[in-house]
N, C-alpha and C positions, 0 to 999 in steps of 0.2 A: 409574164414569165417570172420576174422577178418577185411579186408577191405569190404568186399562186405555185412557185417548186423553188428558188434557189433562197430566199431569205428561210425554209423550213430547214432545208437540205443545212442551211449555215450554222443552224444549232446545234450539230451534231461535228463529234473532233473525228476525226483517222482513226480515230482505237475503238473510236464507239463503233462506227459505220464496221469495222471489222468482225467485231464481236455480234451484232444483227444481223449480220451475212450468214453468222452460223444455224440461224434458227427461223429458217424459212416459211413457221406457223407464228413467227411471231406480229404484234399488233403494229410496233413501231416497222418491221418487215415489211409488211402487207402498205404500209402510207409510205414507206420510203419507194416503194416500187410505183403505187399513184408519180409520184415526183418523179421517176424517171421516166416515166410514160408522156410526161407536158418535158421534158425535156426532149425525147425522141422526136415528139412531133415538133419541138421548134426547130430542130435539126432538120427535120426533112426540108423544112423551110427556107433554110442557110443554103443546102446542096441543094435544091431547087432553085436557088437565088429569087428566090419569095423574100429574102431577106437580104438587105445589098452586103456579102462578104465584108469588103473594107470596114463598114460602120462596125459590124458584129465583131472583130479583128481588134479595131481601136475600143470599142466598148468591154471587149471580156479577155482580151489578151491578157495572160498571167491570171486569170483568177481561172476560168473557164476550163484551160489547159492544165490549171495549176491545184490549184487549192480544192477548187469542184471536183477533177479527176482525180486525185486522192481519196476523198470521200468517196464517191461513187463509185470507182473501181470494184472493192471488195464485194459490193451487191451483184452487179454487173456480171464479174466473173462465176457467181453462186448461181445466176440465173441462167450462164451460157455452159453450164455444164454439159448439157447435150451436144455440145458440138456447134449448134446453131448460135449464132449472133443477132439476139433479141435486141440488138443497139447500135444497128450498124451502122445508121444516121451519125450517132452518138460519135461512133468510134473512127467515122471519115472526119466531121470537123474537126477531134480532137489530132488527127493524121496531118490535116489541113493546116491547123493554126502550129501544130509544131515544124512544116514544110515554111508557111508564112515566116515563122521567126528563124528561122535559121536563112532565109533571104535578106530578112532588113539586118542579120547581123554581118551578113556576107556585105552589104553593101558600105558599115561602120568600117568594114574593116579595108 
């Protein structure tokens, strides 16, 4: 996963990813959407617990959540224009890990 969608996806900033979002023929478009399709399917993964949660939690907490779904967002939301959520894997771990962090912080506190 890490070589083959999120070290490409990390080449690209926030402004960039928003501005590619607008032009749905485009080339870097058409590969950023490759990359969220290996991320969809590691998500199925996760909410199938095909992947043990915790590990995936202490492995991508804050970047996953964070940095990733900034990126990604803007594509995401140009794809789900129809109404339909092309990413819904996507968009429960992201639900997930922010449900997650707001437990271990409930329990700092």
């Amino acid at each position: 996963m890490q070589e083959q969608a999120l070290d490409h996806i990390n080449t690209y900033a926030p402004a960039q990813m928003k501005e590619i979002a607008k032009d749905a023929h485009a080339p870097e478009y058409k590969t950023i959407s490759l990359y969220l399709a290996r991320i969809e399917h590691f998500c199925v993964g996760v909410n199938q617990k095909i992947y043990d949660p915790k590990t995936v939690y202490e492995l991508a907490h804050g970047y996953f959540d964070g940095g990733l779904k900034r990126r990604v967002d803007p594509i995401i939301s140009q794809k789900n224009q129809s109404g339909e959520d092309f990413y819904a894997n996507i968009h429960k771990v992201f639900v997930w890990m922010e449900n997650e962090t707001q437990k271990h912080e409930s329990k700092r506190s």
